[in-house]
Backbone as a ProteinNet text record, in pm:
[ID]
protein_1_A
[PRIMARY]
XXXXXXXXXXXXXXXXXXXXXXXXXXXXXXXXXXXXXXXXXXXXXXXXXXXXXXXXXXXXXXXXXXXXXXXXXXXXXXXXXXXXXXXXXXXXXXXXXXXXXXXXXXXXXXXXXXXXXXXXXXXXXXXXXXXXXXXXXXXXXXXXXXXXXXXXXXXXXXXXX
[TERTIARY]
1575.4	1549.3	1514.8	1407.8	1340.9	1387.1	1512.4	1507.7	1453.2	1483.7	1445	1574.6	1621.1	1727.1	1753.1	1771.2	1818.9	1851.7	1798.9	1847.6	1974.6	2047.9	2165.4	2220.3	2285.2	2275.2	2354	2372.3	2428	2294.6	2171.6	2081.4	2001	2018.1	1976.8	1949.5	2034.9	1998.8	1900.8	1924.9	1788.9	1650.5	1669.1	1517.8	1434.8	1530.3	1519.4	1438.2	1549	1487.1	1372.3	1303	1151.9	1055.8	930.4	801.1	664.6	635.1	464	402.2	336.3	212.8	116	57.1	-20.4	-166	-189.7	-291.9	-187.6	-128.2	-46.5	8.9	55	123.1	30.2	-100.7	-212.9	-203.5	-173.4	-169.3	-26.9	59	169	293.2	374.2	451.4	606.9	636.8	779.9	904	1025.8	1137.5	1166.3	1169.2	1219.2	1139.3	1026.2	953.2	1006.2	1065.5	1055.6	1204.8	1307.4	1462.3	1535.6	1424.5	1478.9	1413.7	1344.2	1254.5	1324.4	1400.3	1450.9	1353.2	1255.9	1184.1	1154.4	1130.7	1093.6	1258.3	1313.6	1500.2	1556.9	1472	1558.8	1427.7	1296	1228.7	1318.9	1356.6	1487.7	1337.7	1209.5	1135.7	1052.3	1125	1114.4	1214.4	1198.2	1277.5	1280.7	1390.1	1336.8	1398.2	1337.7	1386.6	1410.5	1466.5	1477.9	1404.5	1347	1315.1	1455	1510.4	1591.8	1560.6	1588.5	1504.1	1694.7	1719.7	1792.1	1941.6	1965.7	2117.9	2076.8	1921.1	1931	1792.4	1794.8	1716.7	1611.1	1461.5	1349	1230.2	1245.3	1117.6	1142.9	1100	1127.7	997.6	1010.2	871.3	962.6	874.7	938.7	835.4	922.3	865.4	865.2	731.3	729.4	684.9	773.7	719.6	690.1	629.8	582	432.3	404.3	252.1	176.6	176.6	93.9	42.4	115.5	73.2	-40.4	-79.4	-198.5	-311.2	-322.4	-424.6	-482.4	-414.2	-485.8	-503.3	-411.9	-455.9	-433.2	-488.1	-500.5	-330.7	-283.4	-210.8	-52.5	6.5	133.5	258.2	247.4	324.1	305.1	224.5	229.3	342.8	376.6	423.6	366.3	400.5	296.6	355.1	338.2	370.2	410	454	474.5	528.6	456.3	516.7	580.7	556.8	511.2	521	610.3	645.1	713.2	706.4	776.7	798.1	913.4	922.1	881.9	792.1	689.9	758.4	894.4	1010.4	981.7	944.2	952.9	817.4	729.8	567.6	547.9	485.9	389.2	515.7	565.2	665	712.7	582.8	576	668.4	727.4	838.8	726.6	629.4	583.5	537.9	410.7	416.6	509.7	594.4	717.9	780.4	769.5	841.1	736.1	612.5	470	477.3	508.8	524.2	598.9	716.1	852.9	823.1	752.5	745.2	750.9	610.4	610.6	735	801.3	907.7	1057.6	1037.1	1159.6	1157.9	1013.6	948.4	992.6	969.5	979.2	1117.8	1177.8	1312	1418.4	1341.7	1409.6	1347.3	1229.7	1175.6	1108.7	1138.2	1090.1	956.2	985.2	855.5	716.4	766.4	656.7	551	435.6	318.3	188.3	183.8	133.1	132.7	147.9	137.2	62.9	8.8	-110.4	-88.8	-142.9	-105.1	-290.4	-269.5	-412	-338	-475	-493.6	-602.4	-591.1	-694.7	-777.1	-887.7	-1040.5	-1039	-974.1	-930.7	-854.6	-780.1	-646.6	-680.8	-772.1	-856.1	-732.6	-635	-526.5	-411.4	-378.8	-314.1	-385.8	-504.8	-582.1	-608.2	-626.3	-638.6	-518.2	-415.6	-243.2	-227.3	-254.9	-245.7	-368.1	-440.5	-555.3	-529.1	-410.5	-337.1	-258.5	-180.1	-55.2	-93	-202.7	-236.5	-220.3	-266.1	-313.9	-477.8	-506.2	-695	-719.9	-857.7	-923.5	-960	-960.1	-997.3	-1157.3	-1214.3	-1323	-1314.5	-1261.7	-1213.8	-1178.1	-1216.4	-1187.4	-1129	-1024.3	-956.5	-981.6	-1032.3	-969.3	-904.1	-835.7	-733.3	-719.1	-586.3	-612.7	-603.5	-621.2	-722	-751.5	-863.4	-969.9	-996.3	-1073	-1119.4	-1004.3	-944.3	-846.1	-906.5	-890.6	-934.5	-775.1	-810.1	-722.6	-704.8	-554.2	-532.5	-452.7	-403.1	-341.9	-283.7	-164.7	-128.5	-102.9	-133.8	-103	11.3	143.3	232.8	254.3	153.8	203.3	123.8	91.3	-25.1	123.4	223	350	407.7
1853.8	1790.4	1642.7	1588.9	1469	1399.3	1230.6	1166.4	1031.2	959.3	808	731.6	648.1	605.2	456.3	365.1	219.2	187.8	87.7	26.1	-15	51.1	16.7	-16.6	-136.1	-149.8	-52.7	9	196.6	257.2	217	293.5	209.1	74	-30.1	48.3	126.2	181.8	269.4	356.3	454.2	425.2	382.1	267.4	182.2	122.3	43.2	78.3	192	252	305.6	348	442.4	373	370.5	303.3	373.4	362.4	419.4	429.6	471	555.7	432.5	387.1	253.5	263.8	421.4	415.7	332	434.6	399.1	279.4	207	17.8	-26.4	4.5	-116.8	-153	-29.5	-29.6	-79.1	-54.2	-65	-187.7	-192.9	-263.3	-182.4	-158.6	-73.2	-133.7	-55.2	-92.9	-199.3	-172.3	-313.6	-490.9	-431.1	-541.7	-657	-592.8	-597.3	-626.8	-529.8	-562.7	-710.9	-721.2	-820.1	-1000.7	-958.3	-1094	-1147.1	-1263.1	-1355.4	-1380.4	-1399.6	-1446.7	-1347.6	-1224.6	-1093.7	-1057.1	-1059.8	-1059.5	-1104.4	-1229.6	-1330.6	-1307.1	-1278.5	-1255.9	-1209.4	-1201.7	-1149.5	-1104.1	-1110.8	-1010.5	-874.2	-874.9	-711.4	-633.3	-520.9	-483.5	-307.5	-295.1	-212.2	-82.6	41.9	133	252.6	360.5	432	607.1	629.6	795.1	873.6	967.6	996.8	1164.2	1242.6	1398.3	1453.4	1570.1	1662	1508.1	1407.2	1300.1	1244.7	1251.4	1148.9	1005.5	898.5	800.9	796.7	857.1	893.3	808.5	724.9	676.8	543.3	433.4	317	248.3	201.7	138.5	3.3	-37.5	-206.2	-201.7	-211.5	-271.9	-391.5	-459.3	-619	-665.4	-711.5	-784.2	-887.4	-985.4	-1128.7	-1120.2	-1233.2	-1244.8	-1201.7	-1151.2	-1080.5	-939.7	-865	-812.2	-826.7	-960.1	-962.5	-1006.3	-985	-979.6	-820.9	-793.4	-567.1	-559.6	-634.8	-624.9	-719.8	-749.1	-820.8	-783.1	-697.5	-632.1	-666.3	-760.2	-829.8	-736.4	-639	-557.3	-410	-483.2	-357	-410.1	-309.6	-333.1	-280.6	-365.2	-368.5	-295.6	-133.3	-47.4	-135.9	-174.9	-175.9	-117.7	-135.5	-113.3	48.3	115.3	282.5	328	385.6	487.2	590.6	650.1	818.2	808.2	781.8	808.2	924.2	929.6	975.1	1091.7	1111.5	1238	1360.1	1306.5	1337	1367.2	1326.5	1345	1505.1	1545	1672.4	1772.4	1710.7	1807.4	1791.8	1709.9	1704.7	1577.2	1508	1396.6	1289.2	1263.7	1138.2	1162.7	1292.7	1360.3	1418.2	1453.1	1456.5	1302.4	1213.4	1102.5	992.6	967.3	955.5	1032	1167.5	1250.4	1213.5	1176	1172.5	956.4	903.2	775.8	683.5	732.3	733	688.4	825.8	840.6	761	737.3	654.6	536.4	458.3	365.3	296.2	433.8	417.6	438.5	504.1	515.2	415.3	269.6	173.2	80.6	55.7	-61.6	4.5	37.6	59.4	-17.9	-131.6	-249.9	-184	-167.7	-130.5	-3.2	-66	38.9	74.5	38.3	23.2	33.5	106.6	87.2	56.7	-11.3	-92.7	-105	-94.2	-110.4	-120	-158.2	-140.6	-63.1	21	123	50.4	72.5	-30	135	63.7	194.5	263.5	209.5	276.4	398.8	403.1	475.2	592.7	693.2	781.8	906	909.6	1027.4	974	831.7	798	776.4	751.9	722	888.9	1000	1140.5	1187.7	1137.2	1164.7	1080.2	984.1	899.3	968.1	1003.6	1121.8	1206.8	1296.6	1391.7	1449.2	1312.2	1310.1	1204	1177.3	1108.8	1015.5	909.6	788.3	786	682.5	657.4	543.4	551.6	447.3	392.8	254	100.5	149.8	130.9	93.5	-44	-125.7	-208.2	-250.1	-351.8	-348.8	-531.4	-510.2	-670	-605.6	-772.9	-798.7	-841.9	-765.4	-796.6	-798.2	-876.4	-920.5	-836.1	-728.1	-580.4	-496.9	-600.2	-522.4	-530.3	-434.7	-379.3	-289.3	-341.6	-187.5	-160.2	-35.8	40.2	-1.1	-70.7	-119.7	20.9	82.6	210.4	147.6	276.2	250.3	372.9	319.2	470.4	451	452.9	420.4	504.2	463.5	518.6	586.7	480.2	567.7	734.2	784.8	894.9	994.9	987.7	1081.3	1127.6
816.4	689.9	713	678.8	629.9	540.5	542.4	450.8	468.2	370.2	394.1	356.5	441	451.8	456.3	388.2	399.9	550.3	615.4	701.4	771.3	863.4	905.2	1065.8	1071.7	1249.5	1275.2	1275.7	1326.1	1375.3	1290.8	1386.4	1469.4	1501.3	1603.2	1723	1809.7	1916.2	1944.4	1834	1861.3	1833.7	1701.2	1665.4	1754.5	1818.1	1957.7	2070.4	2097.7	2203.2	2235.5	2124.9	2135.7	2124.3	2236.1	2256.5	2182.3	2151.8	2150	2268	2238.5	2345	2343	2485.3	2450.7	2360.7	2294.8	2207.4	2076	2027	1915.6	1900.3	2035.2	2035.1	1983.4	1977.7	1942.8	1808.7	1713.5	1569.5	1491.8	1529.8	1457.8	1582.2	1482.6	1545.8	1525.5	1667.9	1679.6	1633	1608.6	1611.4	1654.2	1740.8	1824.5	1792.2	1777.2	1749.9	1636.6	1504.1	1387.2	1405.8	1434.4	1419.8	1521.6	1628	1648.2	1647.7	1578.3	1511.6	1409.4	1458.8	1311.6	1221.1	1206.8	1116.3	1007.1	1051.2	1008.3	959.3	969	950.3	846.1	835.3	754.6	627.7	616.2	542.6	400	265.4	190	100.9	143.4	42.2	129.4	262.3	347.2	358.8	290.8	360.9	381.7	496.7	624.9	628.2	635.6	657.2	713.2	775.2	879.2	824.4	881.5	886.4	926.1	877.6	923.6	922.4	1048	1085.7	1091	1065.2	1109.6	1116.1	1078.3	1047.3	1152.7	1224.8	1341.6	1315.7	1333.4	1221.8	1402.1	1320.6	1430	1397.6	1268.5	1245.1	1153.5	1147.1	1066.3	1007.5	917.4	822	754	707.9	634.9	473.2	398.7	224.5	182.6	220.2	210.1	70.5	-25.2	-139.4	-146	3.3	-10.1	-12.9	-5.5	-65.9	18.7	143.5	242.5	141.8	62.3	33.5	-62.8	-101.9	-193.8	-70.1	61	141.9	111.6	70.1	36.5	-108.3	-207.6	-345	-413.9	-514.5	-631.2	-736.1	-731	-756.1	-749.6	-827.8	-766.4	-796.1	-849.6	-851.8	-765.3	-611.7	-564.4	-411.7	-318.9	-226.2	-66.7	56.1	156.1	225.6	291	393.3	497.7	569.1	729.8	833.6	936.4	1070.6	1085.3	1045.2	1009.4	1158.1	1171.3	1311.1	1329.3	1387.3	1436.6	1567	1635.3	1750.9	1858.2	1961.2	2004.6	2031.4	2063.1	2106.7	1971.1	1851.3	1729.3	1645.7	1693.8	1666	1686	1599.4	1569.4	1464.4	1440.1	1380.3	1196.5	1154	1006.2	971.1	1056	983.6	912.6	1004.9	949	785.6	824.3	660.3	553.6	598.7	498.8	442	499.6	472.1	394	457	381.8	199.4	236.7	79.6	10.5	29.6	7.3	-43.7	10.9	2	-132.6	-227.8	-383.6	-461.2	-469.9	-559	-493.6	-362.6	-350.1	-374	-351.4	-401.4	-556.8	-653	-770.3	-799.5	-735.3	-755.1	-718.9	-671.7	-585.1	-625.8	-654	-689.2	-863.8	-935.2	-1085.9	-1117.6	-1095.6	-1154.9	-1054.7	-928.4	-812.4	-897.3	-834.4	-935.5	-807	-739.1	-621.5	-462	-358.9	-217.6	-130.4	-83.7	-34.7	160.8	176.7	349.9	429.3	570.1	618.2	758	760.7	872.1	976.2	1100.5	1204.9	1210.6	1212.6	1206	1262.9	1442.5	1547.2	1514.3	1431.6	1426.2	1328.3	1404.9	1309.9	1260	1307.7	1346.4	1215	1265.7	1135.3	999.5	1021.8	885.9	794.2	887.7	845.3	752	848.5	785.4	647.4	647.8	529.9	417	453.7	343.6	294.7	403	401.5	302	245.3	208.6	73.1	32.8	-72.1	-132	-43.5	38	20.7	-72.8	-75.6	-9.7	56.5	110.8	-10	-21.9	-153.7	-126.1	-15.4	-0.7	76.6	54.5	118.7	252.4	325.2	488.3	511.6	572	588.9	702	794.8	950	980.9	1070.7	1096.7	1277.2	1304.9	1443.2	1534.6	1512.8	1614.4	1595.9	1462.3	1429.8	1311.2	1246.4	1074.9	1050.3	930.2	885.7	752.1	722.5	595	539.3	372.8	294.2	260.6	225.3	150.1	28.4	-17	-145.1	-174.2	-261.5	-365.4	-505.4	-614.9	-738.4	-754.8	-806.7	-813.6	-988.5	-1021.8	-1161.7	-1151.1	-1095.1	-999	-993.5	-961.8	-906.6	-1010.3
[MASK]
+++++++++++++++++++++++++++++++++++++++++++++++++++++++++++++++++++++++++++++++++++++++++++++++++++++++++++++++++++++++++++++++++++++++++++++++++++++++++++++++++

């Protein structure tokens, strides 16, 4: 079973521990990257949370409500995906898309005002950009550059769920 779970240093270790594949490092930024960055830490408008597969936490993303997110929209009541991972032990086995599905309504169920999900995909990243199509996630049309590369601006209108 697939949940989404609030952030807790109980799962520091495992989060930690798992790398990407050096295709996948290019796009996202891991666990580790993110949990131990003060700056990213102390941010009090991100915040971070764990994939959790079968009571074991396999995948972590971040919900940023600072103004980075109006680099993807016009939209101040939307919120900015980040740092989106599945630990590579854990890949092919539906978590990322179950938790992607599952994303919306926890969204709305946690942030009420939130009307919007906005994130960028790097062009490169044809595998994650499919999954995000997948699971109903639209391309804007839209392309920010970004520092490796063009990402396709996505989106999810939440009032849509």
């Amino acid at each position: 079973m697939v949940t989404i779970a609030v952030y807790q240093p109980d799962y520091f270790d495992a989060l930690t521990a798992y790398r990407l594949n050096e295709e996948q490092s290019q796009f996202s930024r891991i666990p580790a990257q993110v949990l131990t960055d003060a700056e990213i830490m102390s941010n009090t408008r991100r915040f971070h949370y764990c994939i959790v597969f079968d009571e074991q936490p396999v995948g972590f993303f971040s919900l940023d409500f600072s103004n980075d997110r109006l680099i993807y929209t016009s939209n101040i009541d939307a919120v900015l995906l980040r740092s989106f991972s599945v630990n590579p032990a854990f890949q092919g086995k539906g978590i990322a898309k179950t938790a992607l599905l599952q994303l919306p309504a926890f969204v709305k169920q946690h942030f009420p005002a939130t009307t919007e999900i906005v994130f960028g995909v790097n062009a490169r990243n044809t595998s994650a950009y499919q999954l995000y199509l997948k699971t109903g996630y639209s391309d804007s049309g839209s392309i920010y550059e970004g520092i490796k590369g063009p990402q396709y601006v996505m989106f999810k209108k939440l009032e849509e769920i």
